[in-house]
LOKEDREN-150522 format. One record per residue (C-alpha): residue in three letters; x, y, z. Coordinates in steps of 0.5 Angstrom, whole numbers, plus 2048, in hexadecimal, padded with zeros to 3 digits. Layout:
<pts>
[pt "ALA"; [X; Y; Z]]
...
</pts>
This chain:
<pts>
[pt "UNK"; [822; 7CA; 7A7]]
[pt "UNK"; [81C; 7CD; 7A6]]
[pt "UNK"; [816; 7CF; 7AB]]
[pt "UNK"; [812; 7C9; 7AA]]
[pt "UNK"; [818; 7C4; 7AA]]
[pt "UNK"; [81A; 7C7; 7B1]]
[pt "UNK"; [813; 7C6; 7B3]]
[pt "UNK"; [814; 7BF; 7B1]]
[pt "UNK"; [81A; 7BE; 7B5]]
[pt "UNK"; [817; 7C1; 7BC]]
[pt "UNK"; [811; 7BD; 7BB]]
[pt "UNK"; [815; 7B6; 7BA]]
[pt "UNK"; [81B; 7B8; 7BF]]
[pt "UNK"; [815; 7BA; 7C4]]
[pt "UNK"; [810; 7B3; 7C3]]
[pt "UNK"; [817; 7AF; 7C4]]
[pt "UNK"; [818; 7B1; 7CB]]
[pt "UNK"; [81A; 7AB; 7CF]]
[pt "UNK"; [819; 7B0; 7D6]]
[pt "UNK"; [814; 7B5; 7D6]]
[pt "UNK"; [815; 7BB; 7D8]]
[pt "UNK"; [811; 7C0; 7DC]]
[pt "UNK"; [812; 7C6; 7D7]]
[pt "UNK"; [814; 7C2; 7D1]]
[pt "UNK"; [80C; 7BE; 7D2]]
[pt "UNK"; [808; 7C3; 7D0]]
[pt "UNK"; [80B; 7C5; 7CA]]
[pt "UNK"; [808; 7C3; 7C3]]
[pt "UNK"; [80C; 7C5; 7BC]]
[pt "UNK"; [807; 7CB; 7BB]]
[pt "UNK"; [809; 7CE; 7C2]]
[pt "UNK"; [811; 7CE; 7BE]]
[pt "UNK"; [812; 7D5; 7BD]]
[pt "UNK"; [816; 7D4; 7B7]]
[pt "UNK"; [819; 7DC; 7B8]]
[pt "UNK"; [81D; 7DB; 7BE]]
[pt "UNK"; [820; 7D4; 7BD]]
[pt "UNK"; [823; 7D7; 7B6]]
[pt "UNK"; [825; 7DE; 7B9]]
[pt "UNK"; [82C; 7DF; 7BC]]
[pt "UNK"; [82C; 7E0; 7C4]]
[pt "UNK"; [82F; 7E4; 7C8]]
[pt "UNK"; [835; 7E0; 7C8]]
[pt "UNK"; [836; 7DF; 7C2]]
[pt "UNK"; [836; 7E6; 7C1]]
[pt "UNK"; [83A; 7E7; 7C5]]
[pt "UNK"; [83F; 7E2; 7C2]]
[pt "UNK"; [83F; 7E5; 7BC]]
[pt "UNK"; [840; 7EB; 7BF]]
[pt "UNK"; [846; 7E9; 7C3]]
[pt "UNK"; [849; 7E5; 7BD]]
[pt "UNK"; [849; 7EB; 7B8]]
[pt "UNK"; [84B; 7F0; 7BD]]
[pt "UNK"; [852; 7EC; 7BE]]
[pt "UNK"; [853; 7EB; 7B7]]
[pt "UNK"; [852; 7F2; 7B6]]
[pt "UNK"; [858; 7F3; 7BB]]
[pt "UNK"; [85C; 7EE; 7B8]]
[pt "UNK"; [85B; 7F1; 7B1]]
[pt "UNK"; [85C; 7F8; 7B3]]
[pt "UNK"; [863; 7F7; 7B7]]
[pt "UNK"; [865; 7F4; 7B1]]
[pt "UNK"; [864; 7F9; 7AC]]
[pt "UNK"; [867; 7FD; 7B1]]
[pt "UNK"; [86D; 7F9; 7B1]]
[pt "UNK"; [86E; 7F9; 7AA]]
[pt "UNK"; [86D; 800; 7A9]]
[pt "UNK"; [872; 802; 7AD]]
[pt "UNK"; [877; 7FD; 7AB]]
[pt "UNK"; [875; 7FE; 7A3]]
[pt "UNK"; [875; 806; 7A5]]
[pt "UNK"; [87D; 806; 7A9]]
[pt "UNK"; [87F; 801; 7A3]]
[pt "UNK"; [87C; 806; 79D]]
[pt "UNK"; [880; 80C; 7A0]]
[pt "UNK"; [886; 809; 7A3]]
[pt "UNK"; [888; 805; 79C]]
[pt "UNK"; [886; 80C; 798]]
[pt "UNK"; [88E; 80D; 799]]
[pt "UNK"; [890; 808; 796]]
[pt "UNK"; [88A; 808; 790]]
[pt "UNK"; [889; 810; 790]]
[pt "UNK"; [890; 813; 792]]
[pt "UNK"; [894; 80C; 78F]]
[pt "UNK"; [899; 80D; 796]]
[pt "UNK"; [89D; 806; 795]]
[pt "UNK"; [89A; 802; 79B]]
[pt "UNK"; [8A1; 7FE; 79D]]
[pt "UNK"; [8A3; 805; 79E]]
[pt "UNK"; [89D; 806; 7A2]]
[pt "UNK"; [8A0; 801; 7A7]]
[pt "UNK"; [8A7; 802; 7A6]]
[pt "UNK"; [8A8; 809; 7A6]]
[pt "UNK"; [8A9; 80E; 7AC]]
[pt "UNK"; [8A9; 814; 7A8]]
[pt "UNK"; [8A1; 817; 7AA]]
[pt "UNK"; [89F; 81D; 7A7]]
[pt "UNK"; [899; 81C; 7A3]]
[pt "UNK"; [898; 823; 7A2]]
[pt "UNK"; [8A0; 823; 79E]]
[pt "UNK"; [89D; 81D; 798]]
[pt "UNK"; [89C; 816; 798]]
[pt "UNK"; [8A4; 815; 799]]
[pt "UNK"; [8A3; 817; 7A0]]
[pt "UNK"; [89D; 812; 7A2]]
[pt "UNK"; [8A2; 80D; 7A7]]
[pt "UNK"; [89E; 80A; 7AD]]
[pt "UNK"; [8A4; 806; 7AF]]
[pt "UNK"; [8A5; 80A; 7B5]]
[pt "UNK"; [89E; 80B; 7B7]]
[pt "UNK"; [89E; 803; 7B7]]
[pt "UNK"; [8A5; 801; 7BB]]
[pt "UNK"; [8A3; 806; 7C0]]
[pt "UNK"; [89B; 803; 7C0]]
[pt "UNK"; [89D; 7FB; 7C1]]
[pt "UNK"; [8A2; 7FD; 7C5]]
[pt "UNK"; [89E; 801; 7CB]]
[pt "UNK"; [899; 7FB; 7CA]]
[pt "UNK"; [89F; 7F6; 7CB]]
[pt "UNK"; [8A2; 7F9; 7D0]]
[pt "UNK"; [89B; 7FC; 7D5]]
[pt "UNK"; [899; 7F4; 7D3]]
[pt "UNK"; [89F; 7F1; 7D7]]
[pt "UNK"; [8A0; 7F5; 7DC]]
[pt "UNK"; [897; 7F5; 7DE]]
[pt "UNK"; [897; 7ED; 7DD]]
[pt "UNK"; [89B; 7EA; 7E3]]
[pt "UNK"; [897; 7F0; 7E8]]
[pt "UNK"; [892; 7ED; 7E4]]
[pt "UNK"; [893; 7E6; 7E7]]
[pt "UNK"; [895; 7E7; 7ED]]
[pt "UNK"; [890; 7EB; 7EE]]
[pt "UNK"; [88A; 7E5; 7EB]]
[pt "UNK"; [88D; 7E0; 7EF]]
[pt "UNK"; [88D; 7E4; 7F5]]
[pt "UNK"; [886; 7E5; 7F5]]
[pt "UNK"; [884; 7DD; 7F2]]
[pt "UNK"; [889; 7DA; 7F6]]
[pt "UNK"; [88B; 7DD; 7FD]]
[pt "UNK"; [886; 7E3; 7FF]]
[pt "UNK"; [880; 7E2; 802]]
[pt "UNK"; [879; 7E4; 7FE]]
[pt "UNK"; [879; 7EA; 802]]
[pt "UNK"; [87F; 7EC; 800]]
[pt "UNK"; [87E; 7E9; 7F9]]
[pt "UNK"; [878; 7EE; 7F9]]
[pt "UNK"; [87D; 7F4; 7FB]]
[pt "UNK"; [882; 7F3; 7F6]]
[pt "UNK"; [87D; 7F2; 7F1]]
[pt "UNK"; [879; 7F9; 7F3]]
[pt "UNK"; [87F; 7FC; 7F2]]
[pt "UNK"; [881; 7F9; 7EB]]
[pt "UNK"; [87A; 7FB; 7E8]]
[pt "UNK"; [87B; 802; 7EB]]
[pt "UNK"; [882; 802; 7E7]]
[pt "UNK"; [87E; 800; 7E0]]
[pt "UNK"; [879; 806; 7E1]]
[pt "UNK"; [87E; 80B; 7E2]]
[pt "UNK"; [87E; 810; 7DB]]
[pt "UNK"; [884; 80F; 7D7]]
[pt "UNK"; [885; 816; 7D8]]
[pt "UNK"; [886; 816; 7DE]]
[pt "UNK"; [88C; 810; 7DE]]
[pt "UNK"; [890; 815; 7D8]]
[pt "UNK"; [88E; 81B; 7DD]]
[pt "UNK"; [892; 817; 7E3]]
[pt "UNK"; [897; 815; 7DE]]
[pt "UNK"; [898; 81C; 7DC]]
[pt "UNK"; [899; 81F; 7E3]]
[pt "UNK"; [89B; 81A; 7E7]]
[pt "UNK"; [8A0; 814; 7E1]]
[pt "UNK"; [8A2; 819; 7DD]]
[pt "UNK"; [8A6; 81E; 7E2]]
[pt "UNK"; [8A8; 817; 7E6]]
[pt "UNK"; [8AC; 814; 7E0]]
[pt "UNK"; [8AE; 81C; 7DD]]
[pt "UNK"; [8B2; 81C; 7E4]]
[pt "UNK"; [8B4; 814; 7E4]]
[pt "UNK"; [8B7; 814; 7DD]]
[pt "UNK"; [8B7; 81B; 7DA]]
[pt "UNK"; [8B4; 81D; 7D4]]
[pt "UNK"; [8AD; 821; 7D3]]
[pt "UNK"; [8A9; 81A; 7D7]]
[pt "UNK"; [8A5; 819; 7D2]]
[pt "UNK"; [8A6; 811; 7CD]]
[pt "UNK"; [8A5; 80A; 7CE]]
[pt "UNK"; [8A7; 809; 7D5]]
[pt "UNK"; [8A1; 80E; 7D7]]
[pt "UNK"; [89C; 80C; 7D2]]
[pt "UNK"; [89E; 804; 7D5]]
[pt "UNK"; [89E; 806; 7DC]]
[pt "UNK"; [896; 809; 7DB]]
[pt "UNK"; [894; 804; 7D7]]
[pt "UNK"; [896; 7FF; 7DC]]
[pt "UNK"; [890; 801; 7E1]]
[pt "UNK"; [88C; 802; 7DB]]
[pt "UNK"; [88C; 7FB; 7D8]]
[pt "UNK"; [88E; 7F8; 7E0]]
[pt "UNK"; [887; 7F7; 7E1]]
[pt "UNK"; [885; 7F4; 7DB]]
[pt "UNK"; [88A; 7EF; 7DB]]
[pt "UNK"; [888; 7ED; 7E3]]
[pt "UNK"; [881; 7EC; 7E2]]
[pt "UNK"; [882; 7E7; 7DC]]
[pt "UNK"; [887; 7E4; 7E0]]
[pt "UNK"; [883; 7E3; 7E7]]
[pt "UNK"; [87D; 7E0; 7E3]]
[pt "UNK"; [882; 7DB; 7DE]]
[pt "UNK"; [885; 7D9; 7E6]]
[pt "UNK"; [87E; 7D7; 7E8]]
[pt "UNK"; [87C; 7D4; 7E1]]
[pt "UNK"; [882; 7CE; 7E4]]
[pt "UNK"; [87D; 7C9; 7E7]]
[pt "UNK"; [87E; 7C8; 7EF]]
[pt "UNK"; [87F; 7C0; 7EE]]
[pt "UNK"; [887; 7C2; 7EA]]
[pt "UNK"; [888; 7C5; 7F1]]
[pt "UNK"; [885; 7C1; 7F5]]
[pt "UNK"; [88A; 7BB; 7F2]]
[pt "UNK"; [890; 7BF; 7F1]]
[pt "UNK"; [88F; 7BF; 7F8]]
[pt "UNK"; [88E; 7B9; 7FA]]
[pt "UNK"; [895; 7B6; 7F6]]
[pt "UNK"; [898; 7BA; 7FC]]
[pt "UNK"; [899; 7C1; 7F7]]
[pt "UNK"; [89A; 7C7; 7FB]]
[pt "UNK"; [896; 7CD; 7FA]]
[pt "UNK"; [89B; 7D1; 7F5]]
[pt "UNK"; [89D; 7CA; 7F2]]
[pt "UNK"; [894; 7C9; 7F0]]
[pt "UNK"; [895; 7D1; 7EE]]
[pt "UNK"; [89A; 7D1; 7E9]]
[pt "UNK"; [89B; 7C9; 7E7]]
[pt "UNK"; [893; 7C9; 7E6]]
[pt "UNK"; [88D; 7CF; 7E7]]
[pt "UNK"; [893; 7D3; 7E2]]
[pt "UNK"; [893; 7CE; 7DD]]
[pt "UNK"; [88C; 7CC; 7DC]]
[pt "UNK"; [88A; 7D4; 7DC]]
[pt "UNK"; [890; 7D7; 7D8]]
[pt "UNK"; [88C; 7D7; 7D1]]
[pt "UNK"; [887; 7DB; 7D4]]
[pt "UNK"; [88C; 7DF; 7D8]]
[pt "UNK"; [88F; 7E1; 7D1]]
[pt "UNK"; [889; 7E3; 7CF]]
[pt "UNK"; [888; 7E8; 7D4]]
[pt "UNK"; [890; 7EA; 7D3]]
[pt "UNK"; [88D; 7EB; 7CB]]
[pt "UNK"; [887; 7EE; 7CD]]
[pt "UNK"; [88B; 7F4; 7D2]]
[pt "UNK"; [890; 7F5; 7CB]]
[pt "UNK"; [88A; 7F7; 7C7]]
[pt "UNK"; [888; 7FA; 7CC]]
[pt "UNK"; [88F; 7FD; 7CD]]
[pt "UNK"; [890; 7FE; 7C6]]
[pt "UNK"; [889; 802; 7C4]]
[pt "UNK"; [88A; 807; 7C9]]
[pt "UNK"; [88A; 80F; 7C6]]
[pt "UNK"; [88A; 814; 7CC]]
[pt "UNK"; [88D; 812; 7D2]]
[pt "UNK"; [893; 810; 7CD]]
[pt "UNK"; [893; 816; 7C9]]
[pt "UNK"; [894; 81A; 7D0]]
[pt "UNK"; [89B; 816; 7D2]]
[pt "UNK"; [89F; 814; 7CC]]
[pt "UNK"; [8A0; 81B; 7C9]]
[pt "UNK"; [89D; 81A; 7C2]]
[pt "UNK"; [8A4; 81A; 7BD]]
[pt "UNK"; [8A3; 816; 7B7]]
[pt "UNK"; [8AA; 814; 7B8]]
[pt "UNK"; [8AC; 80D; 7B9]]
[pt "UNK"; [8AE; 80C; 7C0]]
[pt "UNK"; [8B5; 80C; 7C2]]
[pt "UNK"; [8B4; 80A; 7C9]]
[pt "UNK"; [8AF; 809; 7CF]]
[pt "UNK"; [8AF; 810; 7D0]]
[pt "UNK"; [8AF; 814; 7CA]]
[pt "UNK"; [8A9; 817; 7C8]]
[pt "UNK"; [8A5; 813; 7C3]]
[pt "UNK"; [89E; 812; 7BF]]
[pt "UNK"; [899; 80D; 7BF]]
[pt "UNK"; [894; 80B; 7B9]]
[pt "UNK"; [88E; 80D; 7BE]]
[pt "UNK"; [892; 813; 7C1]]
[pt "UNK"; [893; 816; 7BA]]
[pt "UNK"; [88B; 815; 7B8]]
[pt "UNK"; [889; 819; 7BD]]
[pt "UNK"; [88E; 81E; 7BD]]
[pt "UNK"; [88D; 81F; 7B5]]
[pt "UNK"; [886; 81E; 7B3]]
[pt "UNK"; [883; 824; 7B5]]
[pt "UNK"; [889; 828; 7B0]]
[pt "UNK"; [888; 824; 7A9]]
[pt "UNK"; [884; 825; 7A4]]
[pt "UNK"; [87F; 81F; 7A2]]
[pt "UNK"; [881; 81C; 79C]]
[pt "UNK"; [888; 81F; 79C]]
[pt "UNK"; [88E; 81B; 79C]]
[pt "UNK"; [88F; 81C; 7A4]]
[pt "UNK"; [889; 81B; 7A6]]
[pt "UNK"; [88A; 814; 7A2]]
[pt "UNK"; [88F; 812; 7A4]]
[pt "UNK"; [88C; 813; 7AC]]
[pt "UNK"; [887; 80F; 7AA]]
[pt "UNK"; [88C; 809; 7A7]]
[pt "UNK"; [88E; 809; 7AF]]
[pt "UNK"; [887; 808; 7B1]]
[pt "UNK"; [887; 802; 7AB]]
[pt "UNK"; [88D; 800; 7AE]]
[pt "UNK"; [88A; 800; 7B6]]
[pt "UNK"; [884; 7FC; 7B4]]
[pt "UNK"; [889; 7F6; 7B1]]
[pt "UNK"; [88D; 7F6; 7B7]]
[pt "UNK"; [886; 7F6; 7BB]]
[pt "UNK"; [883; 7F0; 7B5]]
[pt "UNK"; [88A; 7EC; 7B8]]
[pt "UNK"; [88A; 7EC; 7BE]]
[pt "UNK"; [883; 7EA; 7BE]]
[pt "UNK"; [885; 7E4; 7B9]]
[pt "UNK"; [88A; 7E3; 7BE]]
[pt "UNK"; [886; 7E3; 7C3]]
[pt "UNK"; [882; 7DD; 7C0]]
[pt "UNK"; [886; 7D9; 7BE]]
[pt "UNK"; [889; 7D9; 7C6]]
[pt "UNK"; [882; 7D7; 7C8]]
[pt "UNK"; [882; 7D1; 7C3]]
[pt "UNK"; [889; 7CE; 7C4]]
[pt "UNK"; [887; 7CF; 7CC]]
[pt "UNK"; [881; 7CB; 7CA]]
[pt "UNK"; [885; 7C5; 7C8]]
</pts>
């Protein structure tokens, strides 16, 4: 539309005015400043740049999740594609010593020993965890609900370093003069990731506790259903997808950590015996090798094959958490 058609446009939407207006009166069409009704305000200014700004972001995390998946990925199969190590012996194998050949790359040991301080820190975390939600959403009075959770939040901002230096002063003698050995294994690894995941799990579980609509309580109770009856036989089952989620959650929590496990479970790529055998994660094992590789070369590699296999599991328990969610909508 060109000057003059808007011109006509204002001069017609101005004669057919039904109601006259005390500003709108005295204007003619040749008092219609064309340039300012055409040019974009400050609003819409505004907008673009708002707009542009969140796809800019949007855009830039997703080359930045890709680059990240595509660099891990370009290394972590170089040992299979490059070194031509055999990936079902990869998996298989517990013989790990990159630097002997490619018939020494088996990460068995690191993977059993890895699921297994998962596992065991996610069962022993998630009844405190319960217990300790419900708690809070269903006995303490708010004051108390906001003490406990003061306390929970400070547990979250505790450096992992500190938990595996506690783990290291305190765990590790206390399991050496209980069970013998040198102290350092999975049970360690286990006792110090319960505390990390434990808050993790908590207050996931304390907000799907509060997702369950007070009308199912008030019902249950009003069938003459005692307060543990209500608990167990309804706010537990409505809540249970959520609440497995949380427990997901603490496991990828669990299972991607580096530096408190490292410090406990005494870094011996061998497959564990017992609980109290010093073994090897996937992550302590990056941490302490890394730095003694060279780029390019078959153990350096074959650390990052480890980190490819870390990201598949996190890729999972994503997935899993997903499609939980969508079975708990249903």
């Amino acid at each position: 539309m060109n000057n003059k058609d808007l011109k006509k446009v204002v001069e017609s939407a101005l004669d057919e005015q039904k109601v006259p207006h005390v500003k709108l009166k005295k204007i003619g069409a040749s008092k219609v400043d064309v340039a300012s009704l055409t040019k974009p305000s400050k609003e819409t200014r505004q907008e673009y740049w708002g707009k542009g700004l969140t796809y800019f972001a949007i855009i830039l995390i997703i080359i930045l999740v890709a680059s990240i998946i595509g660099f891990i990925g370009f290394h972590g199969l170089e040992t299979f594609t490059k070194d031509h190590v055999n990936i079902f012996h990869f998996l298989t194998s517990s013989d790990w010593d990159p630097g002997e050949g490619k018939n020494h790359v088996g990460a068995a040991a690191m993977i059993v020993t890895s699921f297994a301080v998962t596992l065991l820190a996610a069962l022993v975390a998630t009844p405190f965890a319960i217990a300790v939600a419900l708690f809070m959403t269903e006995y303490s009075s708010k004051k108390g609900a906001r003490f406990l959770q003061s306390v929970i939040e400070l547990l979250v901002g505790i450096p992992s370093v500190v938990y595996g230096f506690l783990g290291l002063t305190v765990i590790v003698p206390f399991i050496r003069n209980i069970f013998g050995g040198t102290g350092f294994g999975i049970l360690s690894a286990t006792l110090v990731l319960f505390v990390m995941v434990l808050p993790t799990i908590t207050s996931l579980t304390v907000d799907s506790l509060k997702a369950v609509p007070s009308d199912y309580r008030k019902a249950s109770l009003a069938l003459g259903a005692t307060k543990w009856q209500t608990i167990y036989k309804v706010i537990l089952r409505v809540a249970s997808p959520r609440i497995m989620t949380a427990v997901i959650f603490g496991m990828a929590r669990a299972f991607g950590e580096a530096l408190a496990v490292q410090m406990v479970i005494g870094n011996a790529v061998l497959m564990p015996a017992n609980l109290v055998s010093p073994s090897a994660t996937l992550t302590s094992q990056l941490t302490s090798q890394m730095g003694n590789t060279v780029m390019g070369t078959l153990p350096n590699n074959a650390l990052w094959s480890l980190a490819l296999l870390l990201l598949i599991m996190s890729l999972v328990f994503n997935f899993l958490v997903r499609l939980i969610g969508k079975r708990g909508q249903k």
